[in-house]
N, C-alpha and C positions, 0 to 999 in steps of 0.2 A: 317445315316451311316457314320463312319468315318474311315480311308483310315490310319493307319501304315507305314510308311518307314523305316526301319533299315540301315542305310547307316555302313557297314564294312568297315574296311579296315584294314590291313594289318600294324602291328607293329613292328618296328627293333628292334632284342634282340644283347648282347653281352655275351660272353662266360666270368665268373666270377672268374678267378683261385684259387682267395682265399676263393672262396667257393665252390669248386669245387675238386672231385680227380680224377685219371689217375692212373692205375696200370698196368705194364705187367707181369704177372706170366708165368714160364716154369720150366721144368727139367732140370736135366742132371744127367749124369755118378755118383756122389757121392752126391747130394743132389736139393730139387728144389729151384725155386730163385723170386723175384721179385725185379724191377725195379721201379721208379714212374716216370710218365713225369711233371717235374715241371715250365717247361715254354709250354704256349700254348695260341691262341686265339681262337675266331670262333665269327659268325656271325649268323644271322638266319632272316628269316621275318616270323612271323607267324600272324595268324588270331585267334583272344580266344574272346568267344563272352558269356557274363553270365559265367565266370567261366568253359569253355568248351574250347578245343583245335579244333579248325573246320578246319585248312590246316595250309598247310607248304608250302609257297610259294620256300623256298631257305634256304640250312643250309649248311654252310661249316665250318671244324673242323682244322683246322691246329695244329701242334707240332712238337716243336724245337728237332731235333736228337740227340742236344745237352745236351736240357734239360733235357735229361733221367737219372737218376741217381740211382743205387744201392745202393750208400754208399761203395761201394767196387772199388776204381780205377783201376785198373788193369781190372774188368771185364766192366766198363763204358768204357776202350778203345776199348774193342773186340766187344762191345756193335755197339760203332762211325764208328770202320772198317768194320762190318759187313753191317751195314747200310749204306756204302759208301756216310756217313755222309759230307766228303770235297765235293764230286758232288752232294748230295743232303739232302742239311740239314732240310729238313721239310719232315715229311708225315700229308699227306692231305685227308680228306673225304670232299667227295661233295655229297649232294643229289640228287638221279637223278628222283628216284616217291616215291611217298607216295602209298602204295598199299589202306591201312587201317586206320582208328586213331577211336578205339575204347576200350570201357571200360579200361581208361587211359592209353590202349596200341597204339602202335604205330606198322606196318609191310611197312618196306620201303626198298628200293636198292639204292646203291650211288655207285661212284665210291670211292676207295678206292688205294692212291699210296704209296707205300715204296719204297725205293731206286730205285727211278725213272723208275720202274716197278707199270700198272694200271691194277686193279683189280676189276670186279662189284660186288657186295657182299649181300646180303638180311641180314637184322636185325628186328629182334624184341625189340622195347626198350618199357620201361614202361615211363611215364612221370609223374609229379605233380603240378600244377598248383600251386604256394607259394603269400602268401600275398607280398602286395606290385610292383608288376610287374615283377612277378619271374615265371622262369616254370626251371623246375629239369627231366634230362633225365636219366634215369639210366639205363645198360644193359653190359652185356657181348661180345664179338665178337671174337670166337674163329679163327685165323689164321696160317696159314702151312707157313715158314717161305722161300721154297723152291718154292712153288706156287708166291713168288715173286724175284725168283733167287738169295735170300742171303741163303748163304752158314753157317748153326750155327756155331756158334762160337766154335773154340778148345783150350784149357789152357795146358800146362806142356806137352809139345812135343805132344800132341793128344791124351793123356789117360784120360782127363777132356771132355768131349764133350757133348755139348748143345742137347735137345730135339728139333727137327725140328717144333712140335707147341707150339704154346703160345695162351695166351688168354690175349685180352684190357678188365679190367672191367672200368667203367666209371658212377660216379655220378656228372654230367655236371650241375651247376646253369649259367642260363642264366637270366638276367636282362636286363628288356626294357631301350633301350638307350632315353628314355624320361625322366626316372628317374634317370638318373646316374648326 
Protein backbone atom coordinates (compact mmCIF):
# COMPACT_ATOMS: atom_id res chain seq x y z
CA UNK A 1 0.00 0.00 0.00
CA UNK A 2 1.39 3.31 -0.72
CA UNK A 3 0.60 6.50 1.06
CA UNK A 4 0.20 10.06 -1.45
CA UNK A 5 1.03 13.41 0.01
CA UNK A 6 0.10 16.51 -2.07
CA UNK A 7 1.62 19.31 -0.21
CA UNK A 8 -0.34 22.99 -1.54
CA UNK A 9 0.38 25.80 -1.11
CA UNK A 10 -0.50 28.87 -1.94
CA UNK A 11 1.08 31.11 -4.86
CA UNK A 12 1.65 35.06 -5.10
CA UNK A 13 0.20 36.56 -8.35
CA UNK A 14 0.63 40.31 -9.50
CA UNK A 15 -1.71 42.22 -11.42
CA UNK A 16 -0.14 42.75 -15.26
CA UNK A 17 -1.34 46.10 -16.78
CA UNK A 18 0.03 45.62 -19.95
CA UNK A 19 -1.93 42.75 -20.12
CA UNK A 20 -4.48 43.72 -18.66
CA UNK A 21 -7.82 46.25 -19.29
CA UNK A 22 -9.93 48.48 -16.95
CA UNK A 23 -12.94 50.30 -18.54
CA UNK A 24 -15.68 52.51 -16.84
CA UNK A 25 -18.63 53.07 -19.05
CA UNK A 26 -21.72 55.61 -18.25
CA UNK A 27 -24.38 57.95 -19.68
CA UNK A 28 -25.34 61.17 -19.71
CA UNK A 29 -27.68 63.96 -20.95
CA UNK A 30 -26.36 63.97 -24.79
CA UNK A 31 -24.37 60.86 -25.26
CA UNK A 32 -22.71 57.86 -23.32
CA UNK A 33 -19.00 57.82 -22.39
CA UNK A 34 -16.10 55.66 -21.26
CA UNK A 35 -13.08 56.05 -19.41
CA UNK A 36 -10.03 53.51 -19.02
CA UNK A 37 -7.95 53.12 -15.79
CA UNK A 38 -4.60 53.00 -17.14
CA UNK A 39 -2.53 52.93 -13.93
CA UNK A 40 -3.31 50.20 -11.52
CA UNK A 41 -1.79 47.37 -9.32
CA UNK A 42 -3.00 44.27 -7.35
CA UNK A 43 -1.86 41.37 -5.53
CA UNK A 44 -3.40 38.11 -4.91
CA UNK A 45 -2.32 34.61 -3.26
CA UNK A 46 -4.06 31.85 -4.73
CA UNK A 47 -3.98 28.03 -4.67
CA UNK A 48 -4.36 26.30 -8.61
CA UNK A 49 -3.47 22.69 -8.22
CA UNK A 50 -3.50 20.48 -11.87
CA UNK A 51 -4.62 23.39 -13.79
CA UNK A 52 -7.64 24.06 -11.36
CA UNK A 53 -8.44 27.37 -9.20
CA UNK A 54 -9.00 25.72 -5.64
CA UNK A 55 -8.96 29.17 -3.24
CA UNK A 56 -8.19 32.61 -3.05
CA UNK A 57 -6.39 33.16 0.05
CA UNK A 58 -6.32 37.24 -0.49
CA UNK A 59 -6.90 39.56 -3.73
CA UNK A 60 -6.65 43.31 -3.56
CA UNK A 61 -7.15 45.59 -6.71
CA UNK A 62 -5.92 49.07 -6.38
CA UNK A 63 -6.38 52.08 -9.11
CA UNK A 64 -4.76 55.43 -9.45
CA UNK A 65 -7.93 58.10 -9.76
CA UNK A 66 -5.48 59.65 -11.69
CA UNK A 67 -4.97 57.19 -13.99
CA UNK A 68 -8.32 57.31 -15.42
CA UNK A 69 -8.51 58.86 -18.61
CA UNK A 70 -11.18 59.54 -21.41
CA UNK A 71 -8.98 61.19 -23.82
CA UNK A 72 -11.23 64.15 -23.15
CA UNK A 73 -9.57 66.63 -20.40
CA UNK A 74 -12.06 68.72 -19.43
CA UNK A 75 -14.16 65.60 -18.52
CA UNK A 76 -10.94 63.67 -16.71
CA UNK A 77 -11.12 66.86 -14.46
CA UNK A 78 -14.91 66.39 -13.36
CA UNK A 79 -13.71 62.88 -13.52
CA UNK A 80 -10.56 63.87 -10.34
CA UNK A 81 -13.17 66.25 -8.61
CA UNK A 82 -15.72 63.97 -8.46
CA UNK A 83 -13.69 61.35 -7.20
CA UNK A 84 -12.18 63.69 -4.58
CA UNK A 85 -9.18 62.51 -6.10
CA UNK A 86 -6.68 65.19 -3.86
CA UNK A 87 -8.12 63.24 -0.50
CA UNK A 88 -8.33 60.12 -2.16
CA UNK A 89 -6.49 59.06 -5.03
CA UNK A 90 -6.73 55.30 -5.25
CA UNK A 91 -10.01 53.17 -5.25
CA UNK A 92 -9.43 49.88 -3.74
CA UNK A 93 -11.08 46.19 -3.76
CA UNK A 94 -10.19 43.75 -1.17
CA UNK A 95 -11.56 40.39 -0.90
CA UNK A 96 -13.37 39.64 1.78
CA UNK A 97 -14.94 35.47 0.94
CA UNK A 98 -15.00 33.46 -1.68
CA UNK A 99 -18.56 32.12 -1.66
CA UNK A 100 -17.96 29.72 -4.77
CA UNK A 101 -15.11 28.95 -7.41
CA UNK A 102 -16.70 26.89 -9.93
CA UNK A 103 -16.95 25.87 -13.44
CA UNK A 104 -14.23 28.70 -14.16
CA UNK A 105 -16.48 30.88 -12.14
CA UNK A 106 -15.91 32.70 -9.37
CA UNK A 107 -19.06 34.31 -6.57
CA UNK A 108 -17.19 36.34 -4.07
CA UNK A 109 -17.89 39.72 -1.79
CA UNK A 110 -15.00 42.30 -1.07
CA UNK A 111 -15.05 45.44 0.04
CA UNK A 112 -15.13 47.86 -2.42
CA UNK A 113 -13.81 52.04 -1.59
CA UNK A 114 -14.17 55.22 -3.81
CA UNK A 115 -13.78 58.33 -2.64
CA UNK A 116 -13.06 57.27 0.63
CA UNK A 117 -16.46 56.02 1.02
CA UNK A 118 -16.57 51.59 1.72
CA UNK A 119 -18.81 49.54 0.21
CA UNK A 120 -19.39 45.46 0.43
CA UNK A 121 -20.31 44.21 -2.88
CA UNK A 122 -20.85 40.50 -4.40
CA UNK A 123 -19.31 39.68 -7.87
CA UNK A 124 -19.37 37.14 -10.23
CA UNK A 125 -16.16 36.94 -12.19
CA UNK A 126 -15.20 34.31 -14.76
CA UNK A 127 -11.50 33.25 -14.55
CA UNK A 128 -8.82 31.32 -17.03
CA UNK A 129 -6.15 29.67 -15.91
CA UNK A 130 -3.22 30.87 -19.02
CA UNK A 131 -0.03 29.09 -19.76
CA UNK A 132 2.93 30.06 -18.06
CA UNK A 133 1.73 31.24 -14.45
CA UNK A 134 -1.17 33.23 -15.64
CA UNK A 135 -4.73 33.27 -14.36
CA UNK A 136 -7.24 36.03 -16.25
CA UNK A 137 -10.33 37.39 -14.32
CA UNK A 138 -12.75 38.80 -16.22
CA UNK A 139 -16.24 40.37 -15.23
CA UNK A 140 -18.45 43.28 -15.03
CA UNK A 141 -19.37 45.25 -11.71
CA UNK A 142 -22.11 47.37 -12.10
CA UNK A 143 -21.93 50.68 -9.51
CA UNK A 144 -24.61 53.58 -8.29
CA UNK A 145 -22.12 56.39 -8.08
CA UNK A 146 -24.37 58.13 -5.31
CA UNK A 147 -24.36 54.64 -3.16
CA UNK A 148 -20.78 56.10 -2.53
CA UNK A 149 -21.59 59.94 -2.02
CA UNK A 150 -20.02 61.33 -5.31
CA UNK A 151 -22.12 63.51 -6.70
CA UNK A 152 -22.12 62.88 -11.04
CA UNK A 153 -20.38 65.02 -12.56
CA UNK A 154 -22.22 68.27 -14.48
CA UNK A 155 -20.55 70.15 -17.72
CA UNK A 156 -21.77 73.72 -19.31
CA UNK A 157 -23.62 75.27 -16.34
CA UNK A 158 -25.64 71.70 -15.44
CA UNK A 159 -27.36 70.94 -18.82
CA UNK A 160 -24.54 68.23 -19.46
CA UNK A 161 -25.22 65.76 -16.51
CA UNK A 162 -23.58 62.40 -15.93
CA UNK A 163 -25.87 59.17 -15.35
CA UNK A 164 -25.59 58.17 -11.65
CA UNK A 165 -24.53 54.35 -12.60
CA UNK A 166 -21.55 53.20 -14.27
CA UNK A 167 -20.35 49.96 -14.82
CA UNK A 168 -16.10 48.51 -14.25
CA UNK A 169 -15.76 45.94 -16.92
CA UNK A 170 -12.30 44.20 -16.33
CA UNK A 171 -10.05 41.55 -17.97
CA UNK A 172 -7.42 41.41 -15.24
CA UNK A 173 -4.03 39.12 -16.23
CA UNK A 174 -2.35 38.19 -13.19
CA UNK A 175 1.19 36.61 -13.21
CA UNK A 176 2.87 34.50 -10.57
CA UNK A 177 5.48 36.58 -8.98
CA UNK A 178 7.75 33.48 -9.39
CA UNK A 179 7.97 34.02 -12.82
CA UNK A 180 8.34 37.67 -13.41
Amino acid sequence: MTLSFTHVIAQNFNADPANSEVTITGTSTIHDWESTAEEFSGTASLTIVDGQLISIENLTFNVLVEGIKSGKRGMDKKTYGALDEKKHPNIVFNLTKVNTIENETISAAGDLTIAGVTKSIEMKVAYAIGEEGTITFTGEQPITMTDYKIKPPKAVFGTIKCGDDVVVHFDTNFTDSTNL
